[in-house]
N, C-alpha and C positions, 0 to 999 in steps of 0.2 A: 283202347287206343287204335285207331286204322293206322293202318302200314305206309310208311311214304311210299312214292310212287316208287323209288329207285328199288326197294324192295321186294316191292311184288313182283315172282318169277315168267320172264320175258323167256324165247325161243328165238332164235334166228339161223337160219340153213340159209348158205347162199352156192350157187352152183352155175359155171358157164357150161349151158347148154346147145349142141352141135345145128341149133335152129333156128329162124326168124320170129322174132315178137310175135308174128300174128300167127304163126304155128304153134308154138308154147300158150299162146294164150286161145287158139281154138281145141288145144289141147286140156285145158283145165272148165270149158266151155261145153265140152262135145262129149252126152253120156255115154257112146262108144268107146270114145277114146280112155273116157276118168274109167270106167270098168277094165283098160287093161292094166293099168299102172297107178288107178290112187289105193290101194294095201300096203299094210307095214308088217315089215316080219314076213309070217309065214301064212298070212290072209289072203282071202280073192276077195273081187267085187262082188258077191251074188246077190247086188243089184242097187241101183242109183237112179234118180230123179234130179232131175236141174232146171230151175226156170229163172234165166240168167240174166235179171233187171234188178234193177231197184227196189226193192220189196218183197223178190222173188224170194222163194225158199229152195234149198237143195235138201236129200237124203241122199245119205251112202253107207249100204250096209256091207262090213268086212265080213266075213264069216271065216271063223278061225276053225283050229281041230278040233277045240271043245268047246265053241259058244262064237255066238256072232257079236256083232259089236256096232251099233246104230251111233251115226254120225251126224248131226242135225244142224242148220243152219237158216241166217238168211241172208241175201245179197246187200249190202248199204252202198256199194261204190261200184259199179262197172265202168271201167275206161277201154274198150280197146285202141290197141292189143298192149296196153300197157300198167294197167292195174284191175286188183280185183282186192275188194276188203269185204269180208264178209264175218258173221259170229259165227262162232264154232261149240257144239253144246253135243256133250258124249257126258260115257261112264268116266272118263278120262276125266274131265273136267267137273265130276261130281254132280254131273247133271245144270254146272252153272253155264253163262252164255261167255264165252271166252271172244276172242277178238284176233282175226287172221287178215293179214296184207301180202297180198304177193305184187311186186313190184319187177316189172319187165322192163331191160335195156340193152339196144341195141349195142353189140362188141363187134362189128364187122357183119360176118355173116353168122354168127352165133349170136345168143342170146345171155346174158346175165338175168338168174332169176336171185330174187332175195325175197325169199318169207320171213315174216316176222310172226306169233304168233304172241300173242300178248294177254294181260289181265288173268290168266292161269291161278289156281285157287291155294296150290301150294309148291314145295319145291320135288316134291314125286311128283305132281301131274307135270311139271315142267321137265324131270328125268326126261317122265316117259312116250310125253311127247317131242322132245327133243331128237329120241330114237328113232320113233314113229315118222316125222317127216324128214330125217335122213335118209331113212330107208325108203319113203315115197318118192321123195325124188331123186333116187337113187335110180330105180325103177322107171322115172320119167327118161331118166336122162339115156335109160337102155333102152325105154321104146324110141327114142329119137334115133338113135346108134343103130338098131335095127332097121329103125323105114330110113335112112339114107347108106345103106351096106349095100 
């Protein structure tokens, strides 16, 4: 039997961020920038590729205490500075190709980000990604706090 859709485990982190669309979104654009703030927990970037079009592919590798963690994708929707949907394919997701939307809107002078992450293989890889991009854009939301202090 397949799963109806309402079953299959969904993600969503939403967060008002201290910045303008096209800064949150040169932010998730710009390999400087995703190496200082896309890690979850207790990881760093130690190192990332982005080629940010329609067919483009990214890498992002976390490297944790005991073992790194390769994050694979490819771009399907670039809007600036207001969406980005692209597949999302880790150990996390059992090596299948999962499905990420980030969705940018204007709140004044701040930004509304809402990621959805979706199509997730079961309900631990949805735990644990759930955790995962709480605490990245946790970390987003502190590099923004820092470059306007």
């Amino acid at each position: 039997m397949i799963p109806s859709e309402s079953r299959i485990p969904t993600v969503k982190v939403t967060r008002l961020l201290p910045a303008t669309c096209q800064q949150v979104f040169e932010a998730w654009t710009e390999v400087e920038s995703v190496k200082q703030w896309m890690c979850a927990g207790d990881t760093v970037v130690a190192h990332a590729e982005l080629d940010v079009r329609v067919g483009g592919r990214f890498r992002v590798m976390m490297r944790g205490p005991n073992m790194d963690y390769d994050h694979q994708g490819e771009y399907l929707e670039v809007v600036p500075p207001n969406r980005l949907v692209f597949t999302w394919v880790s150990l996390g997701t059992h090596g299948q190709s999962t499905l990420v939307t980030v969705e940018l809107q204007e709140q004044g002078n701040q930004t509304l980000l809402t990621l959805t992450h979706e199509r997730l293989p079961d309900r631990e890889a949805a735990s644990k990604h759930q955790n995962g991009w709480t605490s990245i854009v946790d970390k987003l939301q502190s590099h923004f706090t820092k470059l306007n202090a």
